[in-house]
C-alpha positions in Angstrom: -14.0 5.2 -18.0 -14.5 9.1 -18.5 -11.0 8.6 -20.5 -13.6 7.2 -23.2 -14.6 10.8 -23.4 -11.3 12.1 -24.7 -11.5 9.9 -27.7 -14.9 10.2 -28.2 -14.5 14.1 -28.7 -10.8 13.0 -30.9 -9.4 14.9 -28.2 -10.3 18.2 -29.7 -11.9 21.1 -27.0 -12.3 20.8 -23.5 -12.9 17.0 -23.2 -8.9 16.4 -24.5 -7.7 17.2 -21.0 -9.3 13.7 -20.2 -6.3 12.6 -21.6 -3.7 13.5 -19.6 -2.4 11.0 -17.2 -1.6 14.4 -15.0 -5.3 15.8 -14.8 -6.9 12.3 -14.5 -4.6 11.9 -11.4 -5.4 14.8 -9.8 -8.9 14.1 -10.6 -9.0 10.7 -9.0 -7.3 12.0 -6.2 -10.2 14.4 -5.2 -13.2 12.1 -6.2 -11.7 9.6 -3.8 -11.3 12.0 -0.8 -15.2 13.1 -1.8 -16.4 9.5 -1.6 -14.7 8.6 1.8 -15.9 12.1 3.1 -19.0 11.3 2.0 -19.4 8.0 2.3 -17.3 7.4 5.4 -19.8 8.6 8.3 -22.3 6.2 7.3 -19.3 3.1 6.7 -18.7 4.0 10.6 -21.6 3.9 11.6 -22.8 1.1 10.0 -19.2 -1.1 11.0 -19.6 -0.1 14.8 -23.2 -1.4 15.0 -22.5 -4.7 13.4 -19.0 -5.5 15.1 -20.2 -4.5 18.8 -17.4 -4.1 20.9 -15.1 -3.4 17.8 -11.6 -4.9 17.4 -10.1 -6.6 20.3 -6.9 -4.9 21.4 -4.1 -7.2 23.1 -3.7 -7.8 26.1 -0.1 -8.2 26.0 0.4 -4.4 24.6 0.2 -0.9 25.7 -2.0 -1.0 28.8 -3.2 2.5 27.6 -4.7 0.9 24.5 -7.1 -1.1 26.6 -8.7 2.1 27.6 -8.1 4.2 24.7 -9.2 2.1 21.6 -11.4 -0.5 23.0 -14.9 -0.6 20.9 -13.1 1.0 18.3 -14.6 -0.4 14.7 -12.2 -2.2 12.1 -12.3 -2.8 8.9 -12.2 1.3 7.8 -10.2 -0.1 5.0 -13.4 -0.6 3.2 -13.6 3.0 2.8 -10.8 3.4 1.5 -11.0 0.4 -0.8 -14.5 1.7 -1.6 -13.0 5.2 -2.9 -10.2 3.4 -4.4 -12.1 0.9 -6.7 -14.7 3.4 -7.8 -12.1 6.5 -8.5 -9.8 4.4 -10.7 -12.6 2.6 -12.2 -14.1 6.5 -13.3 -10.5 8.0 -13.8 -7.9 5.4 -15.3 -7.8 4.1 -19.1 -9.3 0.4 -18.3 -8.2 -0.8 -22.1 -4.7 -0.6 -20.2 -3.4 -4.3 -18.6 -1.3 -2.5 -15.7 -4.4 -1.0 -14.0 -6.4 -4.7 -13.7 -3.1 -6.1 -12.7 -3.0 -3.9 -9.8 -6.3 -3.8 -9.2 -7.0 -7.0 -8.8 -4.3 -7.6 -6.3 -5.3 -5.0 -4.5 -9.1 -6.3 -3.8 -7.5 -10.0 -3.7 -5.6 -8.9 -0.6 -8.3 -6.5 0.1 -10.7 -10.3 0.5 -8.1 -11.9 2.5 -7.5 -8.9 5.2 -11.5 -8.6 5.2 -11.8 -12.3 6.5 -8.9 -11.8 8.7 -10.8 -9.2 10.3 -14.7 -10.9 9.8 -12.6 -13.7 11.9 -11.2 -11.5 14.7 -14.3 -9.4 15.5 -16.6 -12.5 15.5 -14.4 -14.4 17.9 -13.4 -11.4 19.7 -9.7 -12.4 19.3 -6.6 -10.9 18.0 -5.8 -14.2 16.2 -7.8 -14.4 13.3 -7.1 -16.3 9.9 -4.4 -19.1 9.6 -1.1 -17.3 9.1 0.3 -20.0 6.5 -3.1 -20.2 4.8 -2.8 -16.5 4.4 0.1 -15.8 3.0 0.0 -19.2 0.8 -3.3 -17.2 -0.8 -1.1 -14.1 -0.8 1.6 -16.2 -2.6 -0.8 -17.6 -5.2 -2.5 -13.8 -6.2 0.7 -12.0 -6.1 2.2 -15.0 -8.4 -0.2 -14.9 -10.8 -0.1 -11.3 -10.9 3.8 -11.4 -11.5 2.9 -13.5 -14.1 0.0 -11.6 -15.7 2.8 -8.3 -15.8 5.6 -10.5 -17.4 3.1 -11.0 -20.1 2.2 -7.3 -20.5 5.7 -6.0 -20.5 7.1 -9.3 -23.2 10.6 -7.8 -23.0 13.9 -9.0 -21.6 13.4 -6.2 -18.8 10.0 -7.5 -17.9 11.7 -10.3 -15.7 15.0 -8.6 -14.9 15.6 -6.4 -11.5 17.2 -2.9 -11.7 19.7 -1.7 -9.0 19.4 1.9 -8.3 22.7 4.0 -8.2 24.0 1.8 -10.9 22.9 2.9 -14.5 22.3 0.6 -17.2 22.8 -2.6 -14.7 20.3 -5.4 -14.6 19.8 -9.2 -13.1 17.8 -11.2 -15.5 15.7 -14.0 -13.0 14.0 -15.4 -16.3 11.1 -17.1 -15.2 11.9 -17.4 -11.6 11.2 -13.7 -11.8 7.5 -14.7 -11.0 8.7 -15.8 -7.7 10.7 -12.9 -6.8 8.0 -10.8 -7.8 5.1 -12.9 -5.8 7.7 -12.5 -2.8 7.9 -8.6 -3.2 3.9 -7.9 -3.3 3.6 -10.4 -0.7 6.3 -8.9 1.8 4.9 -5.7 0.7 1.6 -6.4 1.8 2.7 -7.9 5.3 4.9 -5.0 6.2 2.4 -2.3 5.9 0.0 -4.8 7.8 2.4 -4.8 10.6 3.0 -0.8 10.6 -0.7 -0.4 11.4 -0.9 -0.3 14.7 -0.9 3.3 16.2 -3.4 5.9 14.9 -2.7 6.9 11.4 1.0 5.7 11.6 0.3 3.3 8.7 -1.8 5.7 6.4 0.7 8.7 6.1 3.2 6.6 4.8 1.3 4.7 2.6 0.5 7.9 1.4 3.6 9.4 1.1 5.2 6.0 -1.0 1.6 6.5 -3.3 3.0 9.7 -4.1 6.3 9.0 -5.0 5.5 6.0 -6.7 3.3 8.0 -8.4 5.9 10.2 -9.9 8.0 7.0 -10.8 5.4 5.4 -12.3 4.6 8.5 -14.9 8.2 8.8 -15.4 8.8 4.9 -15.9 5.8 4.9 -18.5 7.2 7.6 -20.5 10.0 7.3 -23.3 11.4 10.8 -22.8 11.5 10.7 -19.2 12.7 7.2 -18.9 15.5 7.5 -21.8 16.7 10.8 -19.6 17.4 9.6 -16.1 18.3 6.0 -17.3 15.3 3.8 -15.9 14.0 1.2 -17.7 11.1 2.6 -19.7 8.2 0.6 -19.4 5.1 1.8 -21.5 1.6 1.6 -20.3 2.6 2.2 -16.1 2.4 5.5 -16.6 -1.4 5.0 -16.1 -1.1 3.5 -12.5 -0.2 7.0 -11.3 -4.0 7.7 -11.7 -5.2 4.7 -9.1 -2.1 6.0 -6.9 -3.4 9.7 -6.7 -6.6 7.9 -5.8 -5.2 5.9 -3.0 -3.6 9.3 -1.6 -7.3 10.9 -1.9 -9.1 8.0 0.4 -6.1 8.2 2.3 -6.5 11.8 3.3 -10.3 10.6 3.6 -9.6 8.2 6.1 -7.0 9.7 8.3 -10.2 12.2 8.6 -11.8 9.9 11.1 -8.5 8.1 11.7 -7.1 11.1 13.5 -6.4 10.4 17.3 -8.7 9.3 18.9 -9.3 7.2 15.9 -12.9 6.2 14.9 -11.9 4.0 13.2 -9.4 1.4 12.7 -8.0 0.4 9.3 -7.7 -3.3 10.0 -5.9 -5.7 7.8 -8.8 -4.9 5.1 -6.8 -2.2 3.9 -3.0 -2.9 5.3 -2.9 -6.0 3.2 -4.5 -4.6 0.7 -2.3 -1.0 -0.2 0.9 -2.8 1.2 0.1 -5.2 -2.1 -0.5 -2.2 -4.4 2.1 -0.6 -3.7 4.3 -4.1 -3.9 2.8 -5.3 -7.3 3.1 -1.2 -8.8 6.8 -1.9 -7.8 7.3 -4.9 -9.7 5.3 -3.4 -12.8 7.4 -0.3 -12.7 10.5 -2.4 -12.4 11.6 -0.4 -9.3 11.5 -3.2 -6.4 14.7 -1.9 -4.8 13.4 1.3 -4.4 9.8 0.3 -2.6 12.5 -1.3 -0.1 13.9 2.4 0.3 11.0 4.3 -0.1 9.1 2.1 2.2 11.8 1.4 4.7 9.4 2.4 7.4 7.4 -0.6 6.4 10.8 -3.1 6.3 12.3 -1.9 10.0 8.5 -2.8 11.3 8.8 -5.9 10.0 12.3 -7.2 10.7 11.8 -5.9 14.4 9.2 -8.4 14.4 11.4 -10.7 12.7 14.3 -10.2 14.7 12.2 -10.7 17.7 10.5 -14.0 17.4 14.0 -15.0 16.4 15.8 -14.3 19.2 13.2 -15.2 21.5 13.0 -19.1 19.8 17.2 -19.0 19.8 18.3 -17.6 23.2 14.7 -17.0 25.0 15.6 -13.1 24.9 13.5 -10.4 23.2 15.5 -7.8 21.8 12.9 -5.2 21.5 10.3 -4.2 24.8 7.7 -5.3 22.4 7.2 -5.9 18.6 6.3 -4.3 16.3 8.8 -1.4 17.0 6.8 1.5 17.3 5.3 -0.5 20.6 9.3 -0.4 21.7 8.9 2.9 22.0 6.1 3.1 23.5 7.0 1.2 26.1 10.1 3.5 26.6 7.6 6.3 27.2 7.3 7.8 23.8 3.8 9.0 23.3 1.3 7.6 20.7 1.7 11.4 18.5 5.7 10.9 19.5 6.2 7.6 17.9 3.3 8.4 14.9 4.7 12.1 14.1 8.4 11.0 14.1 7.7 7.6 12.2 6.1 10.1 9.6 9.2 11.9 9.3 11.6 8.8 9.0 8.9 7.8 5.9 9.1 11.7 4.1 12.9 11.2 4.6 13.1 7.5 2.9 10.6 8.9 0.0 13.5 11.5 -0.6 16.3 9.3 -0.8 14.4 6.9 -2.9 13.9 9.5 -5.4 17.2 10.1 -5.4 17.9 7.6 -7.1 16.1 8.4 -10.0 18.9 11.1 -10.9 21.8 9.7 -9.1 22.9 7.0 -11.6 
């Protein structure tokens, strides 16, 4: 909206830095940490007096959770959502088709993980919504959004995948792209889902792929830069940078009154929600594969889970003490910090190594 102001002025004097996709994102990055700062003490309090006895911990896990988090509130994703939506909405060029895209994948799975949670504080039950009727509606945004980028991007590339390490090379899908695609956000989504489950071990990473997707998605969107390190150059995604420097800002917001002892839980409200961002600024970006690196933190949480209900249908055995895998290691005595602080590191590491790739073609 205030990018209006830039051409209002025809970029002449002070209001031309409203231009730059740079300032805007460092802009949106601090009005969203000022929202949830602001904002978040009263979300809190207002979460914890209508949900009660907050969200119910399983039984089956950690016996120290049942002491430690129980009456904790859910749902904090809202805040972050809430700084989120209104940051981009202030910051980002909305004439641009990338930004909605996003956008509205990002509340659509915002919707779902809200009723998810609506379902399992009101029944007082881990088990909330239907698992296949959520990721059928998962399925159907993330399609449609595939669909909607195809549109924007109306080149050969727009429905072909990249493979990192190899310059130049690309798999055409055609139209089955869509699917492809609709599988990536929607994997995307359920893996960060499954990483929050310690406090602030999903957040940090988020944050840290927000960044670097970030920098790819300013580099993607820009001829120069693209032409240079051999991506596919993809004009108009340079403006998602903006709504990612926002999502770091409400993430630095939240992990405020996420810290241990958490005040707050994220909930599937905003797991579902960023994991979907991130997934569909992925596809739009043309950089799939590397979301798989630079969120790998994401994909080992969800094939332990994977892996697990596997073997335990085939053989009756459990490979892990407990899925997700950062409950393994709690059960093999790592502490909550342990397991959060060296899950961050594994995530800064994987952010590295997928920006590797940028050069090393």
């Amino acid at each position: 909206m205030l990018y209006w102001l830039a051409e209002i002025a025809g970029y002449a004097g002070p209001l031309n830095l409203f231009r730059y996709i740079t300032f805007r994102t460092m802009a949106a990055t601090v009005t969203a940490l000022a929202f949830v700062f602001l904002f978040g003490p009263s979300i809190i309090a207002a979460l914890r007096l209508k949900q009660g006895k907050g969200q119910p911990i399983r039984s089956d896990g950690p016996q120290s959770h049942l002491l430690t988090k129980k009456g904790t509130p859910t749902m904090g994703g809202l805040m972050i959502l809430s700084g989120l939506i209104v940051s981009t909405l202030l910051w980002a060029n909305l004439r641009n088709g990338y930004v909605w895209v996003v956008l509205l994948v990002t509340i659509g799975f915002g919707l779902i993980g809200f009723y998810d949670d609506y379902l399992k504080v009101t029944k007082q039950s881990h088990k909330g919504f239907s698992g296949k009727a959520r990721l059928a509606l998962e399925a159907l945004i993330a399609g449609l959004a595939c669909w909607a980028l195809t549109r924007l991007g109306a080149t050969p590339a727009a429905t072909s995948l990249a493979v990192p390490f190899v310059n130049g090379f690309i798999a055409d899908f055609g139209i089955f792209f869509v699917v492809f695609g609709a599988f990536v956000i929607t994997a995307a989504g359920n893996a960060v889902n499954l990483t929050d489950g310690l406090d602030g071990l999903a957040i940090v990473p988020v944050m840290v792929a927000s960044g670097t997707f970030a920098l790819i998605a300013y580099l993607a969107g820009n001829a120069v830069y693209a032409v240079y390190l051999g991506i596919n150059y993809v004009p108009g995604t340079g403006e998602l940078a903006v709504m990612l420097g926002a999502v770091i800002g409400a993430g630095i917001g939240f992990l405020w009154f996420n810290a241990p002892p958490a005040a707050i839980f994220m909930g599937d409200t905003g797991s579902l929600a960023l994991g979907g961002l991130l997934g569909a600024v992925a596809v739009a970006t043309k950089h799939e594969v590397v979301l798989g690196i630079v969120g790998g933190l994401f994909v080992l949480e969800a094939l332990s889970v994977i892996v697990q209900v596997a073997s335990f249908k085939l053989t009756g055995k459990r490979v892990f003490r407990m899925a997700p895998i950062h409950h393994h290691y709690e059960q093999k005595g790592w502490s909550e910090p342990q397991v959060v602080i060296r899950f961050w590191i594994i995530a800064f590491v994987l952010a590295m190594i997928g920006l590797a790739t940028l050069k090393v073609r």
